[in-house]
VOLO-623106 format. One line per 5 residues: number of its first residue (from 1); their letters; for each residue x, y, z of C-alpha. Coordinates in steps of 0.05 Angstrom, whole numbers. Layout:
<nodes>
NUM> a> X:Y:Z; ...
</nodes>
This chain:
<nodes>
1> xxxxx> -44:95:126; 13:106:73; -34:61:27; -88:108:34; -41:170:30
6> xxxxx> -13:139:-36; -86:141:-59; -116:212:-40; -99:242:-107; -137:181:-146
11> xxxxx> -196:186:-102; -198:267:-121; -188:252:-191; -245:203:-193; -287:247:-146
16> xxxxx> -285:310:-190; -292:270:-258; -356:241:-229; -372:318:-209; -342:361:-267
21> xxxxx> -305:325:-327; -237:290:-337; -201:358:-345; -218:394:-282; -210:321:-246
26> xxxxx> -141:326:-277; -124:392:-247; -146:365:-188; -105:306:-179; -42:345:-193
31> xxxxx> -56:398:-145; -71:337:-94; 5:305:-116; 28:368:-101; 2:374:-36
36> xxxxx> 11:306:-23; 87:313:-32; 91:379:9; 57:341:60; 98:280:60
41> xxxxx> 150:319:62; 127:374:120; 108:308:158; 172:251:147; 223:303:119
46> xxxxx> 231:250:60; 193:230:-5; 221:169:-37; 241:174:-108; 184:131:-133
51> xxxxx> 133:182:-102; 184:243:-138; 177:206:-209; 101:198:-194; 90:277:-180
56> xxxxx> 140:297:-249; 95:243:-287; 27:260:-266; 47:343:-283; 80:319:-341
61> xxxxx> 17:283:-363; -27:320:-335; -5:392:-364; -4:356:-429; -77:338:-421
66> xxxxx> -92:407:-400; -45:448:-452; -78:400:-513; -144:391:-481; -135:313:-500
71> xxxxx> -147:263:-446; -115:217:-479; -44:247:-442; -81:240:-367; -97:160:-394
76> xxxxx> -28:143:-408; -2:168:-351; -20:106:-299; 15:63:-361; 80:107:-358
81> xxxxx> 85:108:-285; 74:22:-275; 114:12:-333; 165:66:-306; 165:35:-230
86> xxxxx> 183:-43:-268; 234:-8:-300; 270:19:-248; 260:-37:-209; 280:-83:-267
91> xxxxx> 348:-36:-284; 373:-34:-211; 367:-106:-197; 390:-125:-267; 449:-82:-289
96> xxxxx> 467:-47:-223; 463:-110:-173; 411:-71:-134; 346:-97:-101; 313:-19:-93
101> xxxxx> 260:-71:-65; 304:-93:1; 327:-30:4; 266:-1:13; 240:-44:58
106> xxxxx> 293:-88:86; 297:-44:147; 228:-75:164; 226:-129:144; 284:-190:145
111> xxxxx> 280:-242:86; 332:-276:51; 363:-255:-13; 327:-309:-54; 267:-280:-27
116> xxxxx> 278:-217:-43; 295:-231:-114; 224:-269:-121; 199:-208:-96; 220:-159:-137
121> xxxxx> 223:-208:-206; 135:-210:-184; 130:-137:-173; 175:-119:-232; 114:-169:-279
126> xxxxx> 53:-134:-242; 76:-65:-258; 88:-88:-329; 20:-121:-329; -21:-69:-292
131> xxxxx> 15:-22:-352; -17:-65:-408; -85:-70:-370; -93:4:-358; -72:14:-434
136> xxxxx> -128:-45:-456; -173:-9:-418; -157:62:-435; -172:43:-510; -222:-6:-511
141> xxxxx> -277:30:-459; -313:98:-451; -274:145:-403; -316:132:-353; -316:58:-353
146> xxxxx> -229:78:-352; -235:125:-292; -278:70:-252; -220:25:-272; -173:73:-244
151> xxxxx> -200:73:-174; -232:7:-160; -187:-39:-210; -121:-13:-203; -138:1:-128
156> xxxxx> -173:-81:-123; -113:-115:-161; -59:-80:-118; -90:-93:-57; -95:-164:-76
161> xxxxx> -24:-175:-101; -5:-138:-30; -44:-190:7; -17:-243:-39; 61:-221:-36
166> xxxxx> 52:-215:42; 23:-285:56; 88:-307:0; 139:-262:52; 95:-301:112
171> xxxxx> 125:-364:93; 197:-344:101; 195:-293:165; 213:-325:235; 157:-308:298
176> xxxxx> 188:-248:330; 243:-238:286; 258:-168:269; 295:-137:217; 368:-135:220
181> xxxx> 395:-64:244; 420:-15:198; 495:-3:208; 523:63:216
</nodes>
């Protein structure tokens, strides 16, 4: 459901584009970040930082594709936020000792450190990747061809590396074993 959640303001964008043109499918999606914040926030009384940086990127982006009328802004902006995600990733578990990776999900889930570190070293290499790819394509193909990319590529590859990184975290989880409990 989160997945899906995570994708409602792609599946506008790519909706209205097909509909109207790239600039009214980028007012679109950030009205639908907007709302999808407010929501998420209404509904768990938290939005993670990653979904904060996402909403100040895409109205960032976005209002510079609208203010200059230049799509190029609204293309960059998958790039920024992948290459921006990596980063963060990359910083905390490099210079700060962090795994934002375990943190984020270590509640659920209960893996060992090494583990975790393969983890996040793969995700921090598929942002960076998916940054290049949505660059390669944002250059190289007509803006339709990019906004097809942008909902059945992006949306395909991620899907697969999830499947892919849970049959990896598979390997390493006990039958019935549940996360260790948070202490307080």
């Amino acid at each position: 459901m989160k997945l899906l959640l995570d994708f409602f303001p792609i599946v506008l964008f790519f909706v209205a584009f097909k509909v109207w043109d790239i600039y009214t499918a980028t007012a679109v999606a950030m009205v639908a970040t907007v709302v999808q914040i407010a929501w998420m926030r209404y509904s768990t009384g938290k939005v993670h930082a990653m979904q904060w940086m996402s909403l100040g990127i895409i109205l960032v982006f976005g209002g510079a594709t609208m203010l200059l009328h230049d799509a190029m802004f609204i293309k960059w902006k998958p790039t920024i936020l992948y290459w921006a995600m990596g980063s963060a990733l990359a910083v905390g578990h490099v210079l700060l000792g962090k795994n934002w990776l375990k943190a984020a999900m270590g509640s659920e889930i209960a893996l060992p450190d090494p583990v975790w570190r393969t983890l996040t070293w793969s995700w921090i290499f598929f942002f960076a990747l998916m940054g290049a790819l949505n660059l390669w394509v944002a250059l190289n193909f007509s803006e339709n061809v990019w906004v097809n990319f942008k909902l059945f590529g992006s949306f395909g590859l991620m899907a697969l590396f999830v499947v892919l990184q849970a049959v990896y975290m598979s390997r390493y989880m006990k039958e019935g074993e549940e996360a260790p409990a948070e202490k307080t």
